[in-house]
C-alpha positions in Angstrom: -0.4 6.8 1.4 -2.9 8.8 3.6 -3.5 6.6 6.4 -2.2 3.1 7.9 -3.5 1.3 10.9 -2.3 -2.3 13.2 -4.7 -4.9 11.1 -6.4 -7.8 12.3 -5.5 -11.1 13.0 -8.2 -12.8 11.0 -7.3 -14.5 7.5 -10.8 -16.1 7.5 -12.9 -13.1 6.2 -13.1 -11.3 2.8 -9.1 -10.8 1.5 -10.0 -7.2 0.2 -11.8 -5.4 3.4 -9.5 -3.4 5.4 -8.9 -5.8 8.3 -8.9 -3.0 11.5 -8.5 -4.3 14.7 -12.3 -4.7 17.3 -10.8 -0.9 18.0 -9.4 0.9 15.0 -5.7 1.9 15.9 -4.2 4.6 13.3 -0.8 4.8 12.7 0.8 8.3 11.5 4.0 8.4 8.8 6.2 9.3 11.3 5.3 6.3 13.6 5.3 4.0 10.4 8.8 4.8 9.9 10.0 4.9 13.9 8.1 0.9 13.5 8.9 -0.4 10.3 11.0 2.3 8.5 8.5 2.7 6.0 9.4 6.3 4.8 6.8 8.3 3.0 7.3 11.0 0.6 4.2 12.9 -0.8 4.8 14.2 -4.8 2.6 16.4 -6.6 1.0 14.7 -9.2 0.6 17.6 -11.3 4.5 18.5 -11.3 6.5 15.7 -10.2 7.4 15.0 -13.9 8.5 17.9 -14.8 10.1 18.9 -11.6 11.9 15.3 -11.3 10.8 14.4 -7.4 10.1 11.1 -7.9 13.8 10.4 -10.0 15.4 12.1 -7.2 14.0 9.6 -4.5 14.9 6.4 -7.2 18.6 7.9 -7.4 19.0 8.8 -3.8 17.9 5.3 -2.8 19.5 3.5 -5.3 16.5 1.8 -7.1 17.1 0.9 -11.0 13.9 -1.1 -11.7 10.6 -0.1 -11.8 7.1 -0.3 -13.7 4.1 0.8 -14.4 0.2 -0.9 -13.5 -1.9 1.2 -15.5 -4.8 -0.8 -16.8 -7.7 -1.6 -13.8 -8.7 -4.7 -15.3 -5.3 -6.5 -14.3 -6.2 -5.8 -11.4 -9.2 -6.5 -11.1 -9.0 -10.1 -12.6 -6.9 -11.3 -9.6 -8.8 -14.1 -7.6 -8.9 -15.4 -4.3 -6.2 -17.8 -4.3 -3.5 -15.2 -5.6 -4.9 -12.9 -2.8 -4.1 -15.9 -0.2 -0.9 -16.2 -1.9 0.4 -13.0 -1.2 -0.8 -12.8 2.3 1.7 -15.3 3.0 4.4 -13.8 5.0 6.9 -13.2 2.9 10.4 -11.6 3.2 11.7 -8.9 0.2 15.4 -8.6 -0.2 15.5 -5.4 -1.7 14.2 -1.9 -1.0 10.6 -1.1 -2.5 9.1 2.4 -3.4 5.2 2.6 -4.4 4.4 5.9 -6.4 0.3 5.7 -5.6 -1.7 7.6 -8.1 -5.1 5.9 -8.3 -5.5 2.0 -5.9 -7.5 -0.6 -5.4 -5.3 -3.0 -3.1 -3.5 -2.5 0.4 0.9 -3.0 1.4 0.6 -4.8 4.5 3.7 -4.6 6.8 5.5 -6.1 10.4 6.9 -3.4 12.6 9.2 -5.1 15.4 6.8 -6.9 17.6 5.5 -8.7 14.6 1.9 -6.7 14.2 0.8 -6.4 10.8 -0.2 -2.7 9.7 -2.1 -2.6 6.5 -1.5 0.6 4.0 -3.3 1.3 1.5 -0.8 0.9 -1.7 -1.2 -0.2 -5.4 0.8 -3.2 -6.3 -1.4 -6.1 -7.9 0.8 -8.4 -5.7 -0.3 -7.1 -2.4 -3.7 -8.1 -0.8 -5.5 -6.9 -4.0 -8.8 -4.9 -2.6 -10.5 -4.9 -5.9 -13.6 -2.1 -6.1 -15.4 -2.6 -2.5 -17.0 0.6 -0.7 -14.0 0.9 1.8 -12.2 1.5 -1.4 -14.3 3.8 -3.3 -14.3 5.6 -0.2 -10.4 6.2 0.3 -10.4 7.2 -3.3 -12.9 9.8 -2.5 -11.3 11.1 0.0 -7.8 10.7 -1.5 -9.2 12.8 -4.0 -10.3 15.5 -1.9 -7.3 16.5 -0.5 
């Protein structure tokens, strides 16, 4: 997660575009977590196998499940009415943790006075983004870093 921002209200436009308010308004990690207690934790990709960061995160916080999306074309093939679906307000009873290597879809969140912030994540079931500009973009400059 490189960058998150308060989103939009409008459900009306194209599902996969980035939804920033008339004025863009950022949002850094340490205000996600003071708003939503999103935490963020940044891993190197190169090591964090062989060095065990991202196990030690999944024991500390207690998580036993998790999974793998590797192959584009799932998501990819995800249309408009599954991306409606999942921008229903919905409420998850457990904890979540999104390792992002490589995404094409955004994790939209409430902070307490019930304004969305959109951050860009990888889960198929979250506001799939499929491969617009915006995207390729982030990717880019995900990439560069």
């Amino acid at each position: 997660m490189v960058r998150a921002w308060f989103m939009d209200d409008d459900i009306t436009s194209d599902l996969r575009l980035e939804h920033h308010r008339n004025l863009p308004e950022f949002v850094d990690v340490k205000q996600l977590f003071v708003l939503t207690r999103v935490k963020h934790y940044k891993l190197d990709l190169q090591k964090y196998k062989e060095e065990g960061s991202l196990y030690e995160i999944l024991n500390q916080r207690g998580y036993f499940y998790e999974d793998e999306i590797t192959d584009k074309e799932d998501l990819l093939s995800i249309n408009d009415e599954k991306m409606k679906g999942a921008l229903e307000e919905h409420l998850h009873t457990d904890e979540e943790i999104h390792f992002v290597v490589e995404c094409q879809s955004y994790y939209d969140v409430r902070e307490a006075l019930c304004y969305f912030i959109g951050i860009p994540s990888c889960p198929t079931y979250h506001r799939p983004a499929g491969d617009v500009n915006c995207r390729k973009n982030y990717l880019k400059e995900l990439s560069s870093e």
